[in-house]
N, C-alpha and C positions, 0 to 999 in steps of 0.2 A: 647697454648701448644697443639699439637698436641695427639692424640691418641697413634700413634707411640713412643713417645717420653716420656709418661709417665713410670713412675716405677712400677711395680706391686702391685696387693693389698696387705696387710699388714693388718693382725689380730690377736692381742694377742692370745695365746693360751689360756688365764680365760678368752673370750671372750663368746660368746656363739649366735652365728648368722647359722639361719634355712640352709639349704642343699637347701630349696628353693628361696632366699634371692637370689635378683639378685646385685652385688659392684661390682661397675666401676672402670677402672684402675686407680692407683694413690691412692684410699683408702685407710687409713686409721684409723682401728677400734681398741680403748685400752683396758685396762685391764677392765673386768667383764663389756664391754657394751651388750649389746642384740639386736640383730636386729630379727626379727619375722618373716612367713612364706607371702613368697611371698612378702616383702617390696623388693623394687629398689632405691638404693645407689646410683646417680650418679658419674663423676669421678673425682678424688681429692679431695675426701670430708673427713673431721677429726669427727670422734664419740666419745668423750673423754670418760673418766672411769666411768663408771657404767652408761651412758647414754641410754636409751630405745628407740627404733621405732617400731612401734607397727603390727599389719600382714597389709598389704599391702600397708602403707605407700609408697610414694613416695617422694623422697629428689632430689631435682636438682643438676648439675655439681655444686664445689667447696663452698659447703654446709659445713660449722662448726657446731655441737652440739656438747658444751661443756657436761665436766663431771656433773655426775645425773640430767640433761636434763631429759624430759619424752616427748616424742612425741604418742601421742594415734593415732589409728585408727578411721575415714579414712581421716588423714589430709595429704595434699599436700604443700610440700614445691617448691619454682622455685629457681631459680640458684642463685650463692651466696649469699644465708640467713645465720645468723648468731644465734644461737641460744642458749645466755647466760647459763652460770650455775645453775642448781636447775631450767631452768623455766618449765613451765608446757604447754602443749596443751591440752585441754580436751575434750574430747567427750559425756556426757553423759547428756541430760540436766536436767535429774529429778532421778538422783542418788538415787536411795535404794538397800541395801542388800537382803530386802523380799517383796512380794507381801504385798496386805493389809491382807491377811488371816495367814501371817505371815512365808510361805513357800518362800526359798531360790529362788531370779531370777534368769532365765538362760537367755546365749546367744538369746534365743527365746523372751523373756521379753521386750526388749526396743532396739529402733533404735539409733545407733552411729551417731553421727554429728558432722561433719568436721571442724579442723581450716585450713586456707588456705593463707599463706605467700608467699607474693609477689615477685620478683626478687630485691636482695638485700637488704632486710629489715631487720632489727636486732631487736631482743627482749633480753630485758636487764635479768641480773641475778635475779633469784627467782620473777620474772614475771609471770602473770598465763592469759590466755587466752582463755576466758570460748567459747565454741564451742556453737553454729554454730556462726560461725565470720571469717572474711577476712580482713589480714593485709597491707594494698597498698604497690605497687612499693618504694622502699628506705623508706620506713616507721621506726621510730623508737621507740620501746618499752621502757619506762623507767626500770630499776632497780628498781621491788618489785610492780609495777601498774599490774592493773588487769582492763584487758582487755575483757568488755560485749557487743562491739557495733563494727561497723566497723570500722579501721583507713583508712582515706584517703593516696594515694601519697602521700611520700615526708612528711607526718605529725609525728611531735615528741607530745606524747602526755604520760604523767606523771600521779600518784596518784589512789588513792584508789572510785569509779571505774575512767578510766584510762581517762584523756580529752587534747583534744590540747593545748599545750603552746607554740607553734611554728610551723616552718616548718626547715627541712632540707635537704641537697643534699647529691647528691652520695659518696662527701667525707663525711660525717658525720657528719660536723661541724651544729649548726644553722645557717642558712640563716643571711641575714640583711636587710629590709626594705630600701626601695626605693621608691621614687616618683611612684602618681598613680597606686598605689595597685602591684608597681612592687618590687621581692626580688632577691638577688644575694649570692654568694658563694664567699667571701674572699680569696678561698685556688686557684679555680678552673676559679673564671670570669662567672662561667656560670651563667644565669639569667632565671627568671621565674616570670608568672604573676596569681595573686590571683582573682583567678571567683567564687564569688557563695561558698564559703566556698571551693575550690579546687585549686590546685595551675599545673599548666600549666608549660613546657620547652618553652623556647623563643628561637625558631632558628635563629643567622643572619649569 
């Protein structure tokens, strides 16, 4: 879809997104979500109700976060990521409210560190993905895992902290093993081979 041919943005009026927030055409944004100063929205992207991106976030073309999503600062999403309900990004790796002397921290206090989602990767509802972490290409987050290490491509990885129990492709589905470390797509045909703990596209 073309530029041209999109719809215009579209933001709830209880919405509450910065004057400096850059939303792509075709957007978007529902009741009481938040986009923050200097975040970029790319185009056709859905921000469900009461969903947060944080200041300068970056969100790729045809980007979902569902309703009370929280995306913190400075994570970077790429193009159709899908971003369950309730899940969380986080940035902060040694969270406290006060120094040790017991005075409130500020902005000045502690450095933000990024989650970082691949093109097309879904992270399931009430999912939390503790920062600094990077979630591969079509990667999938389970529903309620908690995510402390990197996910590779293409890996579906489940549970409390979050580990592979598969692989999957671009439609979503799991994979199905094949002869000599080879896996394929049921919906799609397309096929891939397992290296080294990584899973490869097989071109023919």
């Amino acid at each position: 879809m073309s530029g041209d041919t999109l719809p215009a943005v579209r933001i709830s009026t209880s919405a509450d997104v910065s004057d400096s927030a850059e939303i792509g055409p075709g957007t978007m944004i529902w009741e009481l979500a938040q986009v923050r100063e200097h975040a970029v929205i790319g185009r056709a992207c859905v921000l469900g109700r009461g969903a947060y991106v944080g200041p300068g976030v970056a969100v790729g073309d045809h980007t979902k976060i569902q309703n009370q999503a929280l995306v913190y600062e400075p994570a970077r999403l790429g193009t159709g990521v899908f971003v369950g309900p309730a899940a969380v990004l986080t940035n902060d790796q040694y969270p406290r409210s006060t120094d040790p002397d017991g005075r409130p921290k500020s902005a000045a206090d502690w450095t933000p560190v990024a989650v970082h989602v691949g093109d097309g990767a879904s992270l399931g509802a009430r999912c939390v993905c503790v920062a600094p972490v990077t979630i591969g290409r079509w990667a999938m987050v389970a529903a309620g895992a908690v995510v402390v290490a990197d996910v590779a491509d293409f890996a579906l990885v489940a549970g409390v902290p979050a580990r592979r129990i598969g692989w999957v492709g671009p439609a979503g589905t799991p994979l199905v093993e094949g002869p000599e470390g080879t896996w394929s797509c049921t919906r799609t045909g397309q096929r891939f081979r397992e290296e080294e703990g990584r899973l490869h596209e097989l071109h023919t």
